[in-house]
MIDOSE-1310 file (N, C-alpha, C; in nm, 2 decimals, decimal comma, always signed):
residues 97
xxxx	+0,08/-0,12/+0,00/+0,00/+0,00/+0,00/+0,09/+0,13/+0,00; +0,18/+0,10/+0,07/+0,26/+0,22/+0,11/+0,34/+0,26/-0,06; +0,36/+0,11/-0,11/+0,44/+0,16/-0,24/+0,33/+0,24/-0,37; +0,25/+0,20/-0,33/+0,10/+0,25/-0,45/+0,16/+0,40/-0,36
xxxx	+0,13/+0,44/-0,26/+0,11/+0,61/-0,25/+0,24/+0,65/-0,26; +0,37/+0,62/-0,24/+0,46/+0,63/-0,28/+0,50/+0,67/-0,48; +0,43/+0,58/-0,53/+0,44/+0,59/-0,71/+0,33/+0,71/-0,71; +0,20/+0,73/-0,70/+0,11/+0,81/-0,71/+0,16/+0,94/-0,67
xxxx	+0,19/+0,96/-0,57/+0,31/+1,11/-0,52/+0,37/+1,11/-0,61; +0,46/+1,03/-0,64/+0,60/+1,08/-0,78/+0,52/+1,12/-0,90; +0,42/+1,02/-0,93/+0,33/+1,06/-1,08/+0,27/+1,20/-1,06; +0,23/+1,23/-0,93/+0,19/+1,35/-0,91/+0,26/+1,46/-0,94
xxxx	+0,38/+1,47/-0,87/+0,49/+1,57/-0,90/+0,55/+1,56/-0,98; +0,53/+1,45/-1,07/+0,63/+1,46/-1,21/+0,52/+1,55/-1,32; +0,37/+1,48/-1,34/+0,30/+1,55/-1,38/+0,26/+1,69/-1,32; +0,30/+1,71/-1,23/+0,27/+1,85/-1,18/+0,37/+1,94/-1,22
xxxx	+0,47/+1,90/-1,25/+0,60/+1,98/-1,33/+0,61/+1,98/-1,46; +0,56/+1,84/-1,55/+0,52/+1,83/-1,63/+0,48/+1,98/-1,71; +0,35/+1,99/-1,62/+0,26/+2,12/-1,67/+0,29/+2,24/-1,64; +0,40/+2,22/-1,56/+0,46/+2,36/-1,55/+0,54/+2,43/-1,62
xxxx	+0,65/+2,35/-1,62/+0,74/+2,36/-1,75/+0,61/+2,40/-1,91; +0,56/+2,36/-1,95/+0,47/+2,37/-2,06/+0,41/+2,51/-2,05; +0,36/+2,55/-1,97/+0,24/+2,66/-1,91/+0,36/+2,77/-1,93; +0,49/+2,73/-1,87/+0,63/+2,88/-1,86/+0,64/+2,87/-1,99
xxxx	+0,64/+2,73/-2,08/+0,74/+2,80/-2,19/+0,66/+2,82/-2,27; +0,51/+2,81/-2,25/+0,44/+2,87/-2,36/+0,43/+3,04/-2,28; +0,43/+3,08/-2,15/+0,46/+3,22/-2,17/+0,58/+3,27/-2,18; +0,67/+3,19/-2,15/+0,83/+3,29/-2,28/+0,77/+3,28/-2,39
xxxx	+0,71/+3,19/-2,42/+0,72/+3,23/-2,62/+0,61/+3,30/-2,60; +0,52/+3,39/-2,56/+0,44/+3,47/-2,55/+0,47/+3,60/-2,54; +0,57/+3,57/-2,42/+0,66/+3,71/-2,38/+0,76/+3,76/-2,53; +0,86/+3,67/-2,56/+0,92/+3,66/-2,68/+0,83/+3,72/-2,80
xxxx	+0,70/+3,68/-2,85/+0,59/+3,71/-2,92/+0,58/+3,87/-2,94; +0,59/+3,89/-2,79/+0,51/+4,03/-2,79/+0,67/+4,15/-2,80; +0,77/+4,07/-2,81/+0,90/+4,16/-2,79/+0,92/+4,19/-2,92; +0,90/+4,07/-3,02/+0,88/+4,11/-3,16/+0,83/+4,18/-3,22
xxxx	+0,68/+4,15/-3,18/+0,56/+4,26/-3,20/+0,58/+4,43/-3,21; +0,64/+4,41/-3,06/+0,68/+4,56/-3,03/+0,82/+4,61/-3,11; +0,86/+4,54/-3,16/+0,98/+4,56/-3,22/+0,96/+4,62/-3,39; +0,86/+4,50/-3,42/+0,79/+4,57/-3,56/+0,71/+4,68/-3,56
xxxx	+0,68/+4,77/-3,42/+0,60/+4,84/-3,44/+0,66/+4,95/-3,44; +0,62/+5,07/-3,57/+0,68/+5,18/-3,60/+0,68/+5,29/-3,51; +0,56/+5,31/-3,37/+0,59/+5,38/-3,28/+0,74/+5,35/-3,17; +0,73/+5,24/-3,15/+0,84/+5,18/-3,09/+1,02/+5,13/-3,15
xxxx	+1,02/+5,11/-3,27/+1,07/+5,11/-3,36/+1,24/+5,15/-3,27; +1,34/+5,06/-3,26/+1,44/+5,09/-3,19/+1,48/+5,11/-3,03; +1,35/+5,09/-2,99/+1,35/+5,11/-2,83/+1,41/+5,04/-2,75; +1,39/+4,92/-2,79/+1,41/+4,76/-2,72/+1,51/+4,72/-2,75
xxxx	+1,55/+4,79/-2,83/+1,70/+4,69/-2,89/+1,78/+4,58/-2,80; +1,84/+4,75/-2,72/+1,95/+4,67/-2,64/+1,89/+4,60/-2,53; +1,77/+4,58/-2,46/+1,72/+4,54/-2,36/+1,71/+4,39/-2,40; +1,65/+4,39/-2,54/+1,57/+4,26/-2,56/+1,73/+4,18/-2,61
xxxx	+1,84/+4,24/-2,67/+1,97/+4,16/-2,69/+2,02/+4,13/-2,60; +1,99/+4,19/-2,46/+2,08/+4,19/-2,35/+2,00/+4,04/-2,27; +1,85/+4,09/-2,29/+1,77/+3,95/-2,29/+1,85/+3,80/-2,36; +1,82/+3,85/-2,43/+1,88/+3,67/-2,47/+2,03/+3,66/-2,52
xxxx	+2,11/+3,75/-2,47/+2,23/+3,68/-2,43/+2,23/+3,67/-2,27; +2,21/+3,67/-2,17/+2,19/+3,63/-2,08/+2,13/+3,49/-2,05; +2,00/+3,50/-2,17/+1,92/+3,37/-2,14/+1,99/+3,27/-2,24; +2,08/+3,30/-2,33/+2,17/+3,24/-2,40/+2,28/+3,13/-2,36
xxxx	+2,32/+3,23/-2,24/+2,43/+3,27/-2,10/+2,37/+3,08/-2,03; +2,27/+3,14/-1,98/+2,25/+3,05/-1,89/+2,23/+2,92/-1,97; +2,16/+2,95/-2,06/+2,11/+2,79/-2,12/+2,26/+2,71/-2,18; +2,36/+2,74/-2,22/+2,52/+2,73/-2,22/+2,52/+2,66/-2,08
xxxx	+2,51/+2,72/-1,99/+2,53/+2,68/-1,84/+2,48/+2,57/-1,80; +2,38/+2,58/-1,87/+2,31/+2,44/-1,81/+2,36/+2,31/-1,90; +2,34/+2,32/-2,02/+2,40/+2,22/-2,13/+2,54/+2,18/-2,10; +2,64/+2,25/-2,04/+2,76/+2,22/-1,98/+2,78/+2,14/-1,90
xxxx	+2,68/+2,21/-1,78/+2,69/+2,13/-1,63/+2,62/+1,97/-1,68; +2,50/+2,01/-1,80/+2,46/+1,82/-1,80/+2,55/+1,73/-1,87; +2,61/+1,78/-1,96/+2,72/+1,72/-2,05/+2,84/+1,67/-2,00; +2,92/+1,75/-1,90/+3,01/+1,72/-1,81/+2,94/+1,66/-1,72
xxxx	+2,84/+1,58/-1,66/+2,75/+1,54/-1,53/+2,76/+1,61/-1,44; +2,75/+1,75/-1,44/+2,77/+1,82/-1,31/+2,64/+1,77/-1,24; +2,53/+1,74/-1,31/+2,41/+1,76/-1,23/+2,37/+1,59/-1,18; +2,47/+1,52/-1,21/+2,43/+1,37/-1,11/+2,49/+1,42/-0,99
xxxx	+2,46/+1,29/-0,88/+2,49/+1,29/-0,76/+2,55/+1,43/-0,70; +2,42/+1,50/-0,69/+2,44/+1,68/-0,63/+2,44/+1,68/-0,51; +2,45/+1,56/-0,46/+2,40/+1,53/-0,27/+2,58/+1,54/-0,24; +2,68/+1,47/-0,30/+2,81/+1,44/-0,28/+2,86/+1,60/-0,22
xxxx	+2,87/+1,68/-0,32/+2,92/+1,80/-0,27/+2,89/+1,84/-0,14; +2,76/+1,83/-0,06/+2,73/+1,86/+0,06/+2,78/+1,78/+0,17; +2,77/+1,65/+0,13/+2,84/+1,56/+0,21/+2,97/+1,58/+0,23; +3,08/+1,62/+0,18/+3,22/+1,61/+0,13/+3,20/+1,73/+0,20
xxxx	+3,20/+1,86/+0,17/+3,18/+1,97/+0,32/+3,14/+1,91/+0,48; +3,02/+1,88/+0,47/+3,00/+1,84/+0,63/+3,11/+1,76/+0,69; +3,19/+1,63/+0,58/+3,32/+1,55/+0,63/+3,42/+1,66/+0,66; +3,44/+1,73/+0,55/+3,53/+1,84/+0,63/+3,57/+1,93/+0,76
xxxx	+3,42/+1,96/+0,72/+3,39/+2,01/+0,89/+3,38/+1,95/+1,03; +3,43/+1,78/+1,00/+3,42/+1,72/+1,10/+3,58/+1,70/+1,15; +3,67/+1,67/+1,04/+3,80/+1,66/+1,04/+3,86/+1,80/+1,07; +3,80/+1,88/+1,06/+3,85/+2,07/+1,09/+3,85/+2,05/+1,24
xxxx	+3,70/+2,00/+1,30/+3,64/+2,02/+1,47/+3,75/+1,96/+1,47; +3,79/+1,79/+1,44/+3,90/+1,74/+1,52/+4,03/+1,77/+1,59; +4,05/+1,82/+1,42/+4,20/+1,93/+1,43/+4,20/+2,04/+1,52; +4,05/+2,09/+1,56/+4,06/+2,21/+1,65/+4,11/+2,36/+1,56
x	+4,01/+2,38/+1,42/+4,07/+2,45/+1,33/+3,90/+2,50/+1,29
């Protein structure tokens, strides 16, 4: 029993993220949408430039960041690093440091 609500939680929160992710990235591409829009429009015409470049080299920025960290496995076993500090800090008390 306990494994059924155990799987049902996980389906939950995987589907609950599922839809979240979907729901953001359909409003970046909305947001995105409307940067263009504004960009074609001849009252506006030049305004956004550098805001909306500075935009997506940033979000450029980061997405590099992430594709690195998964490619090199930065992002398996992310528990290690915490662990590997707290040992230290235990070997430091020893030392009296």
């Amino acid at each position: 029993m306990t494994e059924l609500r155990d799987r049902t939680a996980r389906r939950l929160v995987i589907y609950t993220m599922i839809v979240g992710l979907v729901l953001t990235a359909m409003a970046f591409a909305y947001k995105i949408a409307a940067f263009i829009w504004t960009l074609s429009s001849p009252d506006f015409r030049g305004t956004f430039d550098v805001g909306i470049t500075v935009y997506f080299v940033v979000s450029a920025g980061w997405l590099c960041l992430l594709v690195w960290a998964f490619l090199t496995g930065r992002l398996k076993d992310v528990e290690r690093t915490k662990l590997e500090m707290l040992r230290q800090e235990e070997e430091y008390e020893k030392l009296g440091i």
